[in-house]
Every structure is written in structure tokens, then in C-alpha cells.
N, C-alpha and C positions, 0 to 999 in steps of 0.2 A: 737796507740790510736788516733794518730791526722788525719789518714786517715780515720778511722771509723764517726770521728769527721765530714768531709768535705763530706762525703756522704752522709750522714742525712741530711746535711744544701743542697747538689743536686738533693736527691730525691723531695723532695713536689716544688724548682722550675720546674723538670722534667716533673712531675704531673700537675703544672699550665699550663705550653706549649701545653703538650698534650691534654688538656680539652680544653684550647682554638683550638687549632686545630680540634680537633674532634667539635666542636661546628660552627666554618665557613663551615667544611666541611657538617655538617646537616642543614644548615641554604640557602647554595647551593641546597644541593640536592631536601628541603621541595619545594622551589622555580621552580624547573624545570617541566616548563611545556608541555605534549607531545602533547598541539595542535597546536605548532608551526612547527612541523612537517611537510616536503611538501610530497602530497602523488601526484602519478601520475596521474593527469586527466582522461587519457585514459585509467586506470583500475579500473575497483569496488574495492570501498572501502568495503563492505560489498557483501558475498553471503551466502543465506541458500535454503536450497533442504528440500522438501515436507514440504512447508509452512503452517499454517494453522494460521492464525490471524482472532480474534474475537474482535467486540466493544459492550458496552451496553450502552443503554441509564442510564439516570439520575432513573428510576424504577429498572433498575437490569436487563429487560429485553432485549434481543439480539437486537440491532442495524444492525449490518451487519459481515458478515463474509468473507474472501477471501481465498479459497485453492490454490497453485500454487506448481508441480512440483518444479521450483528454481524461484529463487527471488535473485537480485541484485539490488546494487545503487553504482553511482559513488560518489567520494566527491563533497562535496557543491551544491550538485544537489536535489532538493525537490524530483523530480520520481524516484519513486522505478519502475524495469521493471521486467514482471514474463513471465514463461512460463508455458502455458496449466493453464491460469488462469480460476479461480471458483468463482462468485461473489455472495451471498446470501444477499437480501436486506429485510431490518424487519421492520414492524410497530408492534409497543405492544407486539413481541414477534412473530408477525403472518409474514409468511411469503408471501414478496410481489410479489415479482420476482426474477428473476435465471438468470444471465447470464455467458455462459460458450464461451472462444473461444482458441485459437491457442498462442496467443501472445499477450501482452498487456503491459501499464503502469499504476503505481498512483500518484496522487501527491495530499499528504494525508495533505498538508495544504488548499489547496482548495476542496479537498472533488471529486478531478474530475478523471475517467479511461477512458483511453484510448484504444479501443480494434482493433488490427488492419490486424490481418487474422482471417476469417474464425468466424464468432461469432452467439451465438445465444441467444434470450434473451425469457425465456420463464416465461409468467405469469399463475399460476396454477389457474385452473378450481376452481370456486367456486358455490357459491348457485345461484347467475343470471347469469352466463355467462361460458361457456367451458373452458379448457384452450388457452391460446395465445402464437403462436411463432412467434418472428421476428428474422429471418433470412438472416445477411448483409454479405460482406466482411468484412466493418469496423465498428468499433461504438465507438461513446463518450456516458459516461453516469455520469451523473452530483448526486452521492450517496443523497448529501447533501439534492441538493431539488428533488432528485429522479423523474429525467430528465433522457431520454436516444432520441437519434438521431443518422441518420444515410444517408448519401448524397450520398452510393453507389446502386447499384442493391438491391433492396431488396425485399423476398417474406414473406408473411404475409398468416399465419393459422390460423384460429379458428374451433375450431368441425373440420367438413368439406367444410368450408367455404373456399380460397383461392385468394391473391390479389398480384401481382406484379406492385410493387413501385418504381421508384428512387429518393429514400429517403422517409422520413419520423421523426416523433418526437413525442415523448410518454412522454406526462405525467401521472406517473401514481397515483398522488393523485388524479388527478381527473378523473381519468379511461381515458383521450383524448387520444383515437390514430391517428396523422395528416398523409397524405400519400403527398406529395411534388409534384406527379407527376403525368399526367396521369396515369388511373390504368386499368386494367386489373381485373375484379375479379368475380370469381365463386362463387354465395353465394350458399350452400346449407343449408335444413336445416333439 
């Protein structure tokens, strides 16, 4: 009887230990944070394959769009880099310009891409004007205030129109296309 006795009185301090332990132990674990984590510089922290990111403006309507084969970012690095990127740029839904190239970056807190083989930017034909293509090696194209530039060889189409540049810079809120360089060009019409 007097063993039965001394086990009643061990179980509920048993019970107190354990709930204090299991309690430092959750109070540990709540605490553990995984951004202190070191990740390797030199490898992406993120990769996805056939990208397709969309923004909308403050209306609903489409902002801009980017397709990209793959997409990577390393840590703590603002640019994301893609390949066989796709850039749709939108006013009111209406599409403004296109530009497609080989390789590129973004760095989506300043709003700026970086396009650096092989690129082309084409503005679709509308009610006054044909379409346009400019076609560089490289391009920056500034989404935000819907700038684009370019300080490599560059050939420029309209209709049948035809002009070789090195460089140029296109704004296209205000329809400017600036050529940098002597030019070369076939106007036809």
C-alpha cells in the first residue's frame, strides 16, 4: 500500500518536469529562425523554368508581363536573371511594346532590364504609324518610365523604312525615337 502511496505523490511531479520541458523545448523551437541561415553566394537562391509573371496597374488592367524559359536570383541580390526573356509593356491594358531577346536581367525594385544578347524591341503598328523594330545586341529598358536605350550597333524598321544607328533611346510615352549616331537610313514609303 505504501508503494502505491509514493507513486501518486511521483506521477503529477513527473508530469510538472515534463511540461516544463516540453515548454522550453517549444519556446526554442517557436524562436528559430531560418534567415539566419548562410546560403552560398555563388549559387541561386531561387530557380524556376517557363516563367510567366504578370503586374496590374492600380485599374486591374495589365501593366506588364515577362515570359522567360528559366529565371534565377542569387541571395541578396535585387536582379533576377532569365533566359530567352519575353517583356510585354501596357498602358490601360493596351499594348505598348514587345521586347524579346537571348538573355537578360531585372531588378524589380527599380523597375530596370537589362537585355544583353541579341535583343529586339518591337512597337506594334497602330492607326498613324506602322510597326517599329529596334534591333541591338544589348538593351536597358527602364519599365517604370517606359525608356528603352541602346549604345550598341543598332538597326531600326518602320514599314519599309530602314536606319543604322550606334545607339539610340526611345521614349515611348512620347512616341521619341533618338538615333546617337550618324545614321544611315532608307526611308521608303
Amino acid at each position: 500500500m505504501m508503494r502505491l502511496l509514493r507513486s501518486h505523490r511521483l506521477f503529477p511531479v513527473l508530469l510538472i518536469g515534463l511540461t516544463a520541458m516540453l515548454t522550453l523545448w517549444l519556446d526554442q523551437v517557436s524562436r528559430w529562425d531560418t534567415r539566419h541561415r548562410e546560403l552560398d553566394p555563388d549559387k541561386p537562391e531561387y530557380v524556376a523554368e517557363d516563367l510567366i509573371a504578370t503586374r496590374y496597374d492600380e485599374h486591374g488592367k495589365m501593366l506588364d508581363k515577362l515570359i522567360a524559359s528559366r529565371m534565377w536570383q542569387y541571395p541578396g541580390k535585387p536582379e533576377a536573371f532569365f533566359e530567352k526573356p519575353d517583356l510585354y509593356q501596357y498602358d490601360a491594358g493596351v499594348l505598348q511594346y514587345h521586347v524579346i531577346g537571348e538573355t537578360g536581367r531585372y531588378n524589380n525594385k527599380n523597375q530596370q532590364a537589362f537585355f544583353d544578347k541579341k535583343v529586339l524591341l518591337i512597337k506594334p503598328a497602330d492607326s498613324k504609324q506602322p510597326e517599329t523594330r529596334l534591333q541591338s545586341s544589348a538593351m536597358f529598358v527602364d519599365t517604370g518610365k517606359r525608356y528603352a536605350s541602346s549604345k550598341s550597333p543598332s538597326v531600326i524598321t518602320q514599314g519599309n523604312s530602314v536606319a543604322h544607328s550606334i545607339g539610340f533611346t526611345y521614349q515611348e510615352p512620347l512616341g521619341l525615337l533618338n538615333l546617337l549616331s550618324t545614321t544611315k537610313i532608307i526611308y521608303a514609303k
